[in-house]
N, C-alpha and C positions, 0 to 999 in steps of 0.2 A: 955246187949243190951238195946237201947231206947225203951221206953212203946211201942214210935208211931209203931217203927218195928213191936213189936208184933200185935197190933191192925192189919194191913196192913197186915201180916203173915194169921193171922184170914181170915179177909175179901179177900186174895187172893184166900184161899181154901174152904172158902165155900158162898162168893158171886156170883153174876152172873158169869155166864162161858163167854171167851172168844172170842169172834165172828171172822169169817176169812173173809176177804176182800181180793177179787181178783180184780188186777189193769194188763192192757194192757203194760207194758213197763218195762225195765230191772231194773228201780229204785226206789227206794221209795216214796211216799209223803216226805214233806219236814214237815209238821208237824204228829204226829201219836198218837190220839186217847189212851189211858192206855188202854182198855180194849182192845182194834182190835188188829189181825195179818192184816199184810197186804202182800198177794203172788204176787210178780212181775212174772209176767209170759209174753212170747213172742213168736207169731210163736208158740200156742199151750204148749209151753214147759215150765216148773217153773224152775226162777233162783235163789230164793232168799226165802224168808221171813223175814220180820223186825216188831219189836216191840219195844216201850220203856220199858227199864230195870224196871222191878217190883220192886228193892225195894227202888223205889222213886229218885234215883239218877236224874234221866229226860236223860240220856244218849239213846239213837237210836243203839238198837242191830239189826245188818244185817247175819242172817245166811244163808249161801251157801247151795242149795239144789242139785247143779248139780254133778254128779259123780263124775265129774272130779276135782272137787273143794277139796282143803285140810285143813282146815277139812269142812265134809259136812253133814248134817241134813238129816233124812227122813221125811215129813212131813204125817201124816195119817190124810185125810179133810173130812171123809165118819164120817158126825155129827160133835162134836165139835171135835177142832182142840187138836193131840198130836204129840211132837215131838221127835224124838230118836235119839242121847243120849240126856244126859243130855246139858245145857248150862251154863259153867263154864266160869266166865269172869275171865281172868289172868289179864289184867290190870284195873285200876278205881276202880271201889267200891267191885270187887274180889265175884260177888253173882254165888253163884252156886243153879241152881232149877230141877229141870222137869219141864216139859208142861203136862200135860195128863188130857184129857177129858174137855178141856177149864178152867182148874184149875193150877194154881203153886204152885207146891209141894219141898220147900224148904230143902236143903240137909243140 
């Protein structure tokens, strides 16, 4: 693997944590912050969560939080932000991580 990965592995897990940003509407910023989640929420209810893919690719991950959704996230916002399960990209750059505690924990 590239140095830079590693550095960036480093600085995932033990630089600042992650901060959650909640926005009024079913869809993302069109730009997004490396460090922010950002929760689309409507009508009180969460649809979504997006982030840029950590490891640098600059790709716009959109995960489904609603039940009904296949496949879908649970998000836990009580302090910093974790997500369950994991987030395993099958197409593009194939990263597989955890979220927990505003940290990315690299599988």
């Amino acid at each position: 693997m590239r140095f830079s990965f590693w550095i960036r592995k480093l600085w995932h897990r033990h630089g600042p944590k992650r901060r959650l940003i909640v926005v009024n509407w079913d869809t993302p910023p069109d730009h997004l912050p490396t460090k922010h989640l950002y929760v689309c929420r409507e009508n009180g209810e969460d649809w979504s969560v997006a982030m840029r893919c950590p490891c640098g690719c600059g790709d716009t991950l959109e995960l489904m939080l609603l039940k009904e959704a296949k496949p879908n996230w649970i998000l836990k916002a009580e302090g910093p932000p974790t997500l369950h399960p994991s987030v395993w990209r099958q197409s593009g750059c194939g990263a597989h991580f955890w979220l927990r505690d505003g940290h990315i924990h690299w599988c």
